[in-house]
C-alpha positions as YAML, in Angstrom:
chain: A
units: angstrom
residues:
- id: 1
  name: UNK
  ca: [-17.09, 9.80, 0.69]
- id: 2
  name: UNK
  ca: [-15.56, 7.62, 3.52]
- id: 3
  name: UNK
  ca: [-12.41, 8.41, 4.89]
- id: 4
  name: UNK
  ca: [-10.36, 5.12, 3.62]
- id: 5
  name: UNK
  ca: [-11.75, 6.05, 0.31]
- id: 6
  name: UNK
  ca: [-10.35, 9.79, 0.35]
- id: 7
  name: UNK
  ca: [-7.32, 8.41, 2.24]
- id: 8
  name: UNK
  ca: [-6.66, 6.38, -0.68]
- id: 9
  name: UNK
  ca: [-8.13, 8.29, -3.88]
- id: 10
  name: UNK
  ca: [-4.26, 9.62, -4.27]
- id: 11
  name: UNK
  ca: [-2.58, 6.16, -3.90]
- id: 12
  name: UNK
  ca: [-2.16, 4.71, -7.55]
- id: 13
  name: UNK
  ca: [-0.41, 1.03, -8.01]
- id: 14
  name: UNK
  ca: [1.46, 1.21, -10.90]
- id: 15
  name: UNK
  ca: [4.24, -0.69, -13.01]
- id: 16
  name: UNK
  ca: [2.31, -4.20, -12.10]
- id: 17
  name: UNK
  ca: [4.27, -7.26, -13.21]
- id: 18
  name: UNK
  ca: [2.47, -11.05, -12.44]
- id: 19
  name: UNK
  ca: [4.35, -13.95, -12.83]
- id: 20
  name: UNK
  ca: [2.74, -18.02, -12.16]
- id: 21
  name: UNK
  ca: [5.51, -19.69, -10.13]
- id: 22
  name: UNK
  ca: [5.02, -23.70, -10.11]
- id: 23
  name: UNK
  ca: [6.47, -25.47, -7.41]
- id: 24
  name: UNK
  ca: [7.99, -29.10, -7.33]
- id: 25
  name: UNK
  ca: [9.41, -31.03, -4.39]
- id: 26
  name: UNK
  ca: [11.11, -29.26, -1.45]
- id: 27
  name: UNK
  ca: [11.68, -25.94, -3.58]
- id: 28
  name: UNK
  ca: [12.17, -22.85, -1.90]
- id: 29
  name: UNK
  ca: [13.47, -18.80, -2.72]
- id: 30
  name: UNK
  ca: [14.39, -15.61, -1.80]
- id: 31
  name: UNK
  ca: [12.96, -12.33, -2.88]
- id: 32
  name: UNK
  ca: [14.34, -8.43, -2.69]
- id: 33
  name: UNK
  ca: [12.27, -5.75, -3.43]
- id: 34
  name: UNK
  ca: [11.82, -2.11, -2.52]
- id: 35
  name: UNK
  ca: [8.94, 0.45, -2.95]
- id: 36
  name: UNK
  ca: [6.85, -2.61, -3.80]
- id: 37
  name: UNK
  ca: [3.77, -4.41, -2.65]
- id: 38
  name: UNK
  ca: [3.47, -8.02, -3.42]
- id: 39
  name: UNK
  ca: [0.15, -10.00, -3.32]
- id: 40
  name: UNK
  ca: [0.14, -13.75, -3.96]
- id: 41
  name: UNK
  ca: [-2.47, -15.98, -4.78]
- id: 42
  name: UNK
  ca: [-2.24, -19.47, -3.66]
- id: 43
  name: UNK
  ca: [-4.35, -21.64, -7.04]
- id: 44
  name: UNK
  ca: [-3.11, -24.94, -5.48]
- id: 45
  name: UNK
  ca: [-1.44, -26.79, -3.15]
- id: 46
  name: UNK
  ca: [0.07, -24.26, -0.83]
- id: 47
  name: UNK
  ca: [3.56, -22.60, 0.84]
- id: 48
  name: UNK
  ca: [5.18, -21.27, 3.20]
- id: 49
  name: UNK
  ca: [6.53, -17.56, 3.92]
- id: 50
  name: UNK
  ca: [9.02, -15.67, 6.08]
- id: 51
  name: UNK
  ca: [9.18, -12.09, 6.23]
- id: 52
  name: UNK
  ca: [11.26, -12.01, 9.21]
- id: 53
  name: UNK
  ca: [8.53, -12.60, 11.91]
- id: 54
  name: UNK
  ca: [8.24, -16.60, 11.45]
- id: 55
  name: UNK
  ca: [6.80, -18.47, 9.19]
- id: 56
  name: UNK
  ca: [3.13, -18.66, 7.25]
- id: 57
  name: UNK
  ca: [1.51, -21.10, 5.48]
- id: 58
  name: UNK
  ca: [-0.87, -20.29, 2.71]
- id: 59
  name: UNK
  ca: [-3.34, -23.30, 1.13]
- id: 60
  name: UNK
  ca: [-5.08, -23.08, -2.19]
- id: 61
  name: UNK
  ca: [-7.65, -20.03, -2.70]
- id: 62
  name: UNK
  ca: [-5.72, -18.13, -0.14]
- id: 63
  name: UNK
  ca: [-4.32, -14.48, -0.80]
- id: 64
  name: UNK
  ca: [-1.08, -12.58, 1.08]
- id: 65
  name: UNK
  ca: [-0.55, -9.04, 0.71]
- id: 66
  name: UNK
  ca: [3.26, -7.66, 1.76]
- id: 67
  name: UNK
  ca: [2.80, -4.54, 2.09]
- id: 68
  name: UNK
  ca: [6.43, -3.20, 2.96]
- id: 69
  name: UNK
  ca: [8.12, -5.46, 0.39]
- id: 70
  name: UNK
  ca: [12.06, -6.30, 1.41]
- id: 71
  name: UNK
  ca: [13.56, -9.60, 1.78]
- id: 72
  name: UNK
  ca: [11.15, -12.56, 2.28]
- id: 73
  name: UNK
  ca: [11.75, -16.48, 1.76]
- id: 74
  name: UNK
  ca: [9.11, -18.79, 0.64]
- id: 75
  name: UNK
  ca: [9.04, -22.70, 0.91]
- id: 76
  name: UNK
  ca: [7.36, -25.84, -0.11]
- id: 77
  name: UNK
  ca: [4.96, -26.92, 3.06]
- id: 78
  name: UNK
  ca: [6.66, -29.20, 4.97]
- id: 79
  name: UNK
  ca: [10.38, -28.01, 3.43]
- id: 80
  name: UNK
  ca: [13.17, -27.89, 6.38]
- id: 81
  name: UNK
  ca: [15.79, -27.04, 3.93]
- id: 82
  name: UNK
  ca: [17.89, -24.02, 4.82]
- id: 83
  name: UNK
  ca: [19.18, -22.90, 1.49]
- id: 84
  name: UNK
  ca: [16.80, -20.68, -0.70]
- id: 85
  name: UNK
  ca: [17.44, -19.07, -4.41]
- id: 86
  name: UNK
  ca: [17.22, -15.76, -5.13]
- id: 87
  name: UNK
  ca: [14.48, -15.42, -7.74]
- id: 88
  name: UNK
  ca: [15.48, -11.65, -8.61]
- id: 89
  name: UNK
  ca: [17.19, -12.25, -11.74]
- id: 90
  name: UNK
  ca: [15.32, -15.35, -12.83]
- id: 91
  name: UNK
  ca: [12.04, -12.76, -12.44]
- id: 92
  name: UNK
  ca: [13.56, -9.87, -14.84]
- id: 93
  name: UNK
  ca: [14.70, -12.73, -17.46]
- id: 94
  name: UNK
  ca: [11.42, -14.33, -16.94]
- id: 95
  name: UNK
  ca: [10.05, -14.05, -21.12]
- id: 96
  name: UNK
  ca: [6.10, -15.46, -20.71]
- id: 97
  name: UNK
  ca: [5.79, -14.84, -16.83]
- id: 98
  name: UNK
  ca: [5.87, -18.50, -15.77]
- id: 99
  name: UNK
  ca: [8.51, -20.14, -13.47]
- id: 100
  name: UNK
  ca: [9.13, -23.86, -13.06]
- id: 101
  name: UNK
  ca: [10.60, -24.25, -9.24]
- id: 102
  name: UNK
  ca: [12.05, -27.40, -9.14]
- id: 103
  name: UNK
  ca: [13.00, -29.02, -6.01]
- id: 104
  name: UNK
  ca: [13.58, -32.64, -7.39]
- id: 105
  name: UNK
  ca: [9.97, -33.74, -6.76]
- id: 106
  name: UNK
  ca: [6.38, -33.69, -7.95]
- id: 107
  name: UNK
  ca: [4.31, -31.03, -8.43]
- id: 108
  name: UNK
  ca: [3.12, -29.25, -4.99]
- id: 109
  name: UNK
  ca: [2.00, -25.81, -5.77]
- id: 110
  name: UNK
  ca: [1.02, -22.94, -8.22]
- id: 111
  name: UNK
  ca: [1.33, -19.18, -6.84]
- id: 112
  name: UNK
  ca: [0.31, -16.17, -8.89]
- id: 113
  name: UNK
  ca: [2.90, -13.39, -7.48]
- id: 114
  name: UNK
  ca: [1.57, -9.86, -8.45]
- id: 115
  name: UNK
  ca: [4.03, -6.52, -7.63]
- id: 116
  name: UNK
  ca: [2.79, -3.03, -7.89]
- id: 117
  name: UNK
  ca: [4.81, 0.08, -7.44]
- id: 118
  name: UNK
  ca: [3.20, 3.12, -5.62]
- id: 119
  name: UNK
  ca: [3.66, 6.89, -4.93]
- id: 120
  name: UNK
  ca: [6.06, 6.30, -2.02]
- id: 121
  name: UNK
  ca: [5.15, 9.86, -0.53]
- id: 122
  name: UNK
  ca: [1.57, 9.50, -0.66]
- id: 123
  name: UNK
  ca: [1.20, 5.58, 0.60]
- id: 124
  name: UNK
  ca: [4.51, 5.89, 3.05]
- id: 125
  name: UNK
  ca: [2.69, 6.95, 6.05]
- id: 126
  name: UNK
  ca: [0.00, 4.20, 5.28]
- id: 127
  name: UNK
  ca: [1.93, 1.39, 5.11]
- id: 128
  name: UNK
  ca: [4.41, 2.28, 8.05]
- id: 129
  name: UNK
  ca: [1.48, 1.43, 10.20]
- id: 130
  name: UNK
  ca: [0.58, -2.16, 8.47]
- id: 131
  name: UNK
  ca: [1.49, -5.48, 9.53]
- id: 132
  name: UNK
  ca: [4.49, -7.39, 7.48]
- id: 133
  name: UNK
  ca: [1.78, -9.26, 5.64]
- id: 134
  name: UNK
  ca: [-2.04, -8.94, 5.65]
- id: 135
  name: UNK
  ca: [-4.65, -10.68, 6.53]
- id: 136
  name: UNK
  ca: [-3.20, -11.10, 10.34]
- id: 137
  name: UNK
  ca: [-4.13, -14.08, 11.72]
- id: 138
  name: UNK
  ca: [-5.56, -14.69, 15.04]
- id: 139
  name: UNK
  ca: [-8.20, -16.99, 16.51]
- id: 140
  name: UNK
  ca: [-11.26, -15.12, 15.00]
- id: 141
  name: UNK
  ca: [-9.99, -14.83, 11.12]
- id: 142
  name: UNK
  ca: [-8.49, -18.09, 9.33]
- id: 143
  name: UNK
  ca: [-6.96, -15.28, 6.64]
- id: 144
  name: UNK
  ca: [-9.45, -16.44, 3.95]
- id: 145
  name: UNK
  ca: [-11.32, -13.27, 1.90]
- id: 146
  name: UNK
  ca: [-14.46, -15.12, 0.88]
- id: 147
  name: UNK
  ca: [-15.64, -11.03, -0.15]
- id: 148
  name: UNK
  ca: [-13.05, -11.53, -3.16]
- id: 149
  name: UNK
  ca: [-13.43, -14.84, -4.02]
- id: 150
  name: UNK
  ca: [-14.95, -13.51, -7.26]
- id: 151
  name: UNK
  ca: [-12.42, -11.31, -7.45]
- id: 152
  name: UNK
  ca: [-9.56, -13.70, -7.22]
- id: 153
  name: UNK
  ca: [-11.03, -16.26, -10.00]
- id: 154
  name: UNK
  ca: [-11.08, -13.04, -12.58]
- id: 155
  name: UNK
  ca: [-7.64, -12.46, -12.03]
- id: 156
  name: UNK
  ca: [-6.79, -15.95, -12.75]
- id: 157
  name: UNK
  ca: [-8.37, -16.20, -15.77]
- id: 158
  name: UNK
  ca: [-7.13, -12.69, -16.90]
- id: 159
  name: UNK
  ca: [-3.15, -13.46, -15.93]
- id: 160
  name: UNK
  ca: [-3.62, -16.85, -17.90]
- id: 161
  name: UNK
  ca: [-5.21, -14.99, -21.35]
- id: 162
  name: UNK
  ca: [-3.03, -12.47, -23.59]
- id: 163
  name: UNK
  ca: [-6.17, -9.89, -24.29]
- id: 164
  name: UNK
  ca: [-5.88, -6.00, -25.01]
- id: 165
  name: UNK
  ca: [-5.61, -3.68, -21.62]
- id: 166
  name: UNK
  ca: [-4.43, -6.75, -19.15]
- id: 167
  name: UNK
  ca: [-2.31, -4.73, -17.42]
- id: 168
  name: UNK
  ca: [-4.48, -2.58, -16.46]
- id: 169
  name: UNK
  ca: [-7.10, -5.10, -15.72]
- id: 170
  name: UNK
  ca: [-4.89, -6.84, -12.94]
- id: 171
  name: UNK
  ca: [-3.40, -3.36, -12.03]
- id: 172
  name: UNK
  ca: [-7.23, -2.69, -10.99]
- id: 173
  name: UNK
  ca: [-8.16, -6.03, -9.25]
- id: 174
  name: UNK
  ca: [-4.71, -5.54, -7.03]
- id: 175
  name: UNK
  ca: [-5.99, -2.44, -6.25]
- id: 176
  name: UNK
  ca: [-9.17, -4.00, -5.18]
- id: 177
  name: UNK
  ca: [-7.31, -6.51, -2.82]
- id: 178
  name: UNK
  ca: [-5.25, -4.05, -1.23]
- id: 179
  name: UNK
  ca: [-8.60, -2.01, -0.36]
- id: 180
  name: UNK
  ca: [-10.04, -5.37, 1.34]
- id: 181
  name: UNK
  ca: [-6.77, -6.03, 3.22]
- id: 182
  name: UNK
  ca: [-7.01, -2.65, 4.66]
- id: 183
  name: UNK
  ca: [-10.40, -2.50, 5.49]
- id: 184
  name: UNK
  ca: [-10.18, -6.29, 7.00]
- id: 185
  name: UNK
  ca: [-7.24, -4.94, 9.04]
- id: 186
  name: UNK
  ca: [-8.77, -1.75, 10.25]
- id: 187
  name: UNK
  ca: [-12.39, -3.00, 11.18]
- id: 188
  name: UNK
  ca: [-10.11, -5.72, 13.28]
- id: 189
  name: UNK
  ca: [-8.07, -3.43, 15.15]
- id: 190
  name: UNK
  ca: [-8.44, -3.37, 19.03]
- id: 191
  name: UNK
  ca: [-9.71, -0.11, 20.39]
- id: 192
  name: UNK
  ca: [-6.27, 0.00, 22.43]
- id: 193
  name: UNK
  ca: [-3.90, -0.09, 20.01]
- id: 194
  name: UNK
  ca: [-2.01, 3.22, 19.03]
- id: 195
  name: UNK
  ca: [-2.31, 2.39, 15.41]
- id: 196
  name: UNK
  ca: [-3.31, 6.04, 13.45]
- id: 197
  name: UNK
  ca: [-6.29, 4.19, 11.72]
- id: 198
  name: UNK
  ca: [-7.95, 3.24, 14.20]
- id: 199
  name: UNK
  ca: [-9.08, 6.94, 13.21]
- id: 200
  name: UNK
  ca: [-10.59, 5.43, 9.92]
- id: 201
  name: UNK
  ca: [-13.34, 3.81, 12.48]
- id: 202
  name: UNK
  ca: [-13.68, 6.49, 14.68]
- id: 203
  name: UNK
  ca: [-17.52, 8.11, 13.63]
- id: 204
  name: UNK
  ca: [-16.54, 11.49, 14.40]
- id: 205
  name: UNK
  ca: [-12.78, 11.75, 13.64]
- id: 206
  name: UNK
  ca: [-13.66, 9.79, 10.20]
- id: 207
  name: UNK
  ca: [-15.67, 13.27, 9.30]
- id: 208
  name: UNK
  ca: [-12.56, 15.65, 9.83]
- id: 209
  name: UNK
  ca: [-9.97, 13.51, 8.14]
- id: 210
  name: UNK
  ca: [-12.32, 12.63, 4.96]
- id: 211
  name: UNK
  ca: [-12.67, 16.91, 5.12]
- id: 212
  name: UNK
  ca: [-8.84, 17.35, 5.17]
- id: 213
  name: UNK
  ca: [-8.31, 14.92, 2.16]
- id: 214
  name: UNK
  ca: [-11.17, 15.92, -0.21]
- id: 215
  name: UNK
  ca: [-10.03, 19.75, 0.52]
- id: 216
  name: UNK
  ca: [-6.91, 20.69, 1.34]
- id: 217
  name: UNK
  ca: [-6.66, 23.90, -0.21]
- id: 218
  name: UNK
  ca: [-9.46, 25.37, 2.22]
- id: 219
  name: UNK
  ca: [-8.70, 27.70, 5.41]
- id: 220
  name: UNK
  ca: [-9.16, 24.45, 7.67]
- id: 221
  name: UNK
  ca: [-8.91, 25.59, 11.67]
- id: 222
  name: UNK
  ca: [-9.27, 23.47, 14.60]
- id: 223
  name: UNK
  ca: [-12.68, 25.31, 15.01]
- id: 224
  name: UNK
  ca: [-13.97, 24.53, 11.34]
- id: 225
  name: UNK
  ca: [-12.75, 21.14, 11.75]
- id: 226
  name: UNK
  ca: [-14.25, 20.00, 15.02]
- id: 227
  name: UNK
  ca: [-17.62, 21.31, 13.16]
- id: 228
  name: UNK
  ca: [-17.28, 18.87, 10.84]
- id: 229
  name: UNK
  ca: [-16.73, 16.19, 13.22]
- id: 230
  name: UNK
  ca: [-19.66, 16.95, 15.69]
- id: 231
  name: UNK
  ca: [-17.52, 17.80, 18.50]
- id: 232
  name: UNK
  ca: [-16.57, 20.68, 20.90]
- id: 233
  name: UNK
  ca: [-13.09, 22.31, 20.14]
- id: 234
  name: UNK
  ca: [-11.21, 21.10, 22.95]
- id: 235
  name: UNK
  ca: [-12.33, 17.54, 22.43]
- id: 236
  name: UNK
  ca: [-11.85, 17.35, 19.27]
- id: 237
  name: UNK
  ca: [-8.09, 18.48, 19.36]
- id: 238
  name: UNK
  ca: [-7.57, 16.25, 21.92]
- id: 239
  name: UNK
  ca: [-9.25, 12.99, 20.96]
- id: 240
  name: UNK
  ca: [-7.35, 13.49, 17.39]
- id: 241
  name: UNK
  ca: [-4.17, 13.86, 18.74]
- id: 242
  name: UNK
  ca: [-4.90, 11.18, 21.02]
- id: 243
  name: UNK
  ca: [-5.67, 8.49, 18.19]
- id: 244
  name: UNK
  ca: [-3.65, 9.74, 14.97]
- id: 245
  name: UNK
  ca: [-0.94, 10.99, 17.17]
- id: 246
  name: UNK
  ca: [-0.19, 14.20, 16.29]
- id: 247
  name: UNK
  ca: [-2.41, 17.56, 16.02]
- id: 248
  name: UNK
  ca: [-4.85, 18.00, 13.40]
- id: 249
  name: UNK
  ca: [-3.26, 21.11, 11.93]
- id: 250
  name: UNK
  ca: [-0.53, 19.18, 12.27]
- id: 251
  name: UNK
  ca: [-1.48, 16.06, 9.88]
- id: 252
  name: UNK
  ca: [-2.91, 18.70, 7.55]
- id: 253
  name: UNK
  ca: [0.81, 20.20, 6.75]
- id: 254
  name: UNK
  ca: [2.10, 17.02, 6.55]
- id: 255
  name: UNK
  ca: [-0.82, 15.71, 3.66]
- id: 256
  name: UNK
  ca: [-0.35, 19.44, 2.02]
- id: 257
  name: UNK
  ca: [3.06, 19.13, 1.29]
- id: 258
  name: UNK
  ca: [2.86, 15.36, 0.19]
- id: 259
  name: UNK
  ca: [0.37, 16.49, -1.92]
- id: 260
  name: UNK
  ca: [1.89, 19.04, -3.31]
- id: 261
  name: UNK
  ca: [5.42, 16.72, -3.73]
- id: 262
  name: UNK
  ca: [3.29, 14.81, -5.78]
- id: 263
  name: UNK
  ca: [2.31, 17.25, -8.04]
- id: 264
  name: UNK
  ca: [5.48, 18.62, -8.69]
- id: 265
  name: UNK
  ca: [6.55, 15.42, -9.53]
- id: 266
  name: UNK
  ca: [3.24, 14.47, -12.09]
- id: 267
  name: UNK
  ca: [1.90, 17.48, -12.90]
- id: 268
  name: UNK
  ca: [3.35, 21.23, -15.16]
- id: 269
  name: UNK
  ca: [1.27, 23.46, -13.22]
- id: 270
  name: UNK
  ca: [3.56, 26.30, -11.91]
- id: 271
  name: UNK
  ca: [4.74, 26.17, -8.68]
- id: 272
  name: UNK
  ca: [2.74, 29.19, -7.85]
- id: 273
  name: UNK
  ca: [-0.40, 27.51, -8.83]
- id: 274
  name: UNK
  ca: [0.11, 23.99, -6.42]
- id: 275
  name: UNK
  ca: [1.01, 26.49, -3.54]
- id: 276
  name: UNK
  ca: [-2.50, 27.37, -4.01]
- id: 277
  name: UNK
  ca: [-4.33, 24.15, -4.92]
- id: 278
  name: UNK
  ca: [-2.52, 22.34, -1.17]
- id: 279
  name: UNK
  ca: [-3.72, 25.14, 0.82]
- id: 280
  name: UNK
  ca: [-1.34, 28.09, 0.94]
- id: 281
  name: UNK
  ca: [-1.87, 31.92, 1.10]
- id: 282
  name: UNK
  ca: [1.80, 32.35, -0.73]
- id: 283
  name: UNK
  ca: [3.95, 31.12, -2.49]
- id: 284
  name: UNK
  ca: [7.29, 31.98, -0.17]
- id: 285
  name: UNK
  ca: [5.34, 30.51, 2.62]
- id: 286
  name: UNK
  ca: [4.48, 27.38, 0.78]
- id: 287
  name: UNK
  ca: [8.18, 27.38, -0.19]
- id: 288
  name: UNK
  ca: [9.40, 27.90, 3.20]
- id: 289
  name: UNK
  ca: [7.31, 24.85, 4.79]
- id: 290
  name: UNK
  ca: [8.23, 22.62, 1.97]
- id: 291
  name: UNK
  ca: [12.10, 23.01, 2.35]
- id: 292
  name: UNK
  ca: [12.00, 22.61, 5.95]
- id: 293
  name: UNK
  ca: [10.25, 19.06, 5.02]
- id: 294
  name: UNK
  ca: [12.34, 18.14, 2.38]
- id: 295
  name: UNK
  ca: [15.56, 20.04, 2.19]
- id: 296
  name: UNK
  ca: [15.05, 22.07, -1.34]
- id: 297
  name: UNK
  ca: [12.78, 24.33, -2.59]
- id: 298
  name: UNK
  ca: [9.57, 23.25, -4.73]
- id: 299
  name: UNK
  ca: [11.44, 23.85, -7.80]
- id: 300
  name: UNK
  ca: [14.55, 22.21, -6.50]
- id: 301
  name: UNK
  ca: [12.75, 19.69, -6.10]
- id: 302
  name: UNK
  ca: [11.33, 19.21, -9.39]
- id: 303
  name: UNK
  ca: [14.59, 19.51, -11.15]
- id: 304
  name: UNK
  ca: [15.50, 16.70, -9.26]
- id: 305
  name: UNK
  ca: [12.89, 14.24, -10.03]
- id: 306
  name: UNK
  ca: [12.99, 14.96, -13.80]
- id: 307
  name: UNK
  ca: [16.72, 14.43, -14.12]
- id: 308
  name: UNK
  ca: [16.73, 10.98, -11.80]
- id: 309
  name: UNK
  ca: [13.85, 10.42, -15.04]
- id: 310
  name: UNK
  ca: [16.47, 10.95, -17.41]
- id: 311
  name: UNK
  ca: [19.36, 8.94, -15.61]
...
C-alpha cells in the first residue's frame, strides 16, 4: 500500500451534512466552523470566496475543498457589497437542506456545500500543512478535477434523491474528493518547499513511512527502517529529518500515541492491551510517554472523553 493511502486509512469523515444554497442578485454570507472540512460544488453560475487570503472565484462544475474550516465569506461574482449574513443559524434550522439566498435579483448560482467532521488527532498534523483551500491555483492548473467529474455528477444526483444509506453515500464520495485534493496538491509541490509531504513523493522515504503506519506496534529502529527504504543508515536519518522535519523515531512516537488517543477514545480494549497494539514494551512506559504528550494518563484520558459524551 502507498503511503497517502496508509497515511489516511485512520482518517474517517464523519457527521456529513449537504445543503443546496441558491443564489439571487448580489447575495453574499458568512460561515463559522471548527473541526470541519467543507467542499463545495459549483452546479451553476459561479461565486466568490474569502478565507482570509483574497478572494476566489469558482464557475459551474468547479469543486473547493477548505480544509481548516473557520470563518470564510462567499459572494455573488461581481458583488462589491461589504455586508455578509451569517448563515450559521439559518444552516441548523435548515428542514430539507435547501437555501434560497436572495440578494434582490435573478437567479445567479447553485452551490452544493458538503461538511464532514474528522478525528482531529489523527488528520491535525495533515491538514496543518494544507493550503486554506485546495486545488491551489497557479499558471499550470485552472483548479478544474476533470479525474472526478464522474464523481461530482453522482453526488448531485444522490444529494437531490431521498434513497436508503445517502449519508453514507456522500460521506464516501467526500472522502473521495478529499483524496484527489491531496494527491493534486502533493504531486504539485515544488521540490523546495519544506512542506512534510513532499515525503509522500519521495521513492524511498514513501517505503519507511507506509512501514511506520501499517505497523506501529513493531520494534521499528533507524536501522530496520532505512532497510525498508533502500538506504544506508546515516542517509536515511538524515534525508527524513531533512524533508518531514523531525527524526524518524521521532514521527513514530508522535503517530503511536495518536493512535493510541484514538483508541481510547473508540475502542474498550484495556489500556494494557493498546499499549501493546501502538508499539510499547509496557504499560508504565506507554503511560509515561502519553502524559508527557497530553497531560493525563491513558485512563485519564478516557474518562474524559466519555463524560464530554455525556455533557
Amino acid at each position: 500500500m502507498d503511503a497517502l493511502s496508509v497515511l489516511l486509512q485512520n482518517v474517517h469523515l464523519f457527521e456529513t451534512k449537504y445543503y443546496r444554497l441558491n443564489g439571487a442578485g448580489n447575495w453574499s454570507y458568512s460561515m463559522s466552523r471548527k473541526d470541519t472540512i467543507l467542499f463545495y460544488l459549483v452546479m451553476s453560475g459561479g461565486f466568490c470566496i474569502d478565507v482570509g487570503n483574497g478572494l476566489r472565484e469558482a464557475r459551474a462544475g468547479d469543486m473547493i475543498m477548505i480544509p481548516n474550516a473557520h470563518k470564510h465569506v462567499s459572494y455573488a461574482l461581481n458583488h462589491h457589497g461589504d455586508v455578509a449574513e451569517p448563515l450559521d443559524e439559518l444552516l441548523t434550522n435548515c428542514q430539507d437542506r435547501t437555501l434560497e439566498i436572495d440578494g434582490n435579483g435573478d437567479p445567479n448560482s447553485s452551490l452544493i456545500l458538503i461538511e464532514c467532521k474528522y478525528d482531529k488527532e489523527m488528520i491535525s498534523p495533515l491538514l496543518s500543512v494544507l493550503p486554506p483551500i485546495l486545488p491551489e491555483l497557479n499558471d499550470a492548473a485552472d483548479g478544474r478535477f476533470e479525474v472526478i467529474d464522474v464523481e461530482i455528477k453522482l453526488l448531485t444526483l444522490e444529494s437531490e434523491r431521498e434513497r436508503m444509506g445517502k449519508t453514507a453515500v456522500i460521506n464516501h464520495w467526500a472522502s473521495i474528493m478529499m483524496i484527489e485534493c491531496l494527491r493534486v496538491y502533493i504531486e504539485s509541490l515544488p521540490e523546495a518547499t519544506e512542506n512534510w509531504l513532499k515525503a509522500m513523493k519521495d521513492p524511498f522515504l514513501t517505503k519507511a513511512l507506509a512501514a511506520m503506519h501499517e505497523a506501529p506496534s513493531q520494534s521499528w529502529t533507524i536501522h530496520k527502517l532505512a532497510e525498508v527504504a533502500g538506504m544506508s543508515r546515516s542517509s536515511f536519518a538524515q534525508r527524513f529529518k531533512d524533508t518531514v522535519g523531525m527524526p524518524p523515531l521521532t514521527y513514530l512516537i508522535d503517530y503511536r500515541l495518536r493512535l493510541a488517543a484514538r483508541y481510547l477514545r473508540l475502542q474498550q480494549n484495556s489500556i494494557s492491551r493498546i499499549s501493546d497494539m501502538v508499539g510499547y514494551a509496557s504499560d508504565s512506559t506507554f503511560s509515561q510517554a502519553f502524559k508527557r504528550v497530553y497531560g493525563v494518563s491513558p485512563k485519564a484520558y478516557r474518562k474524559q472523553y466519555q463524560q464530554q459524551k455525556l455533557a
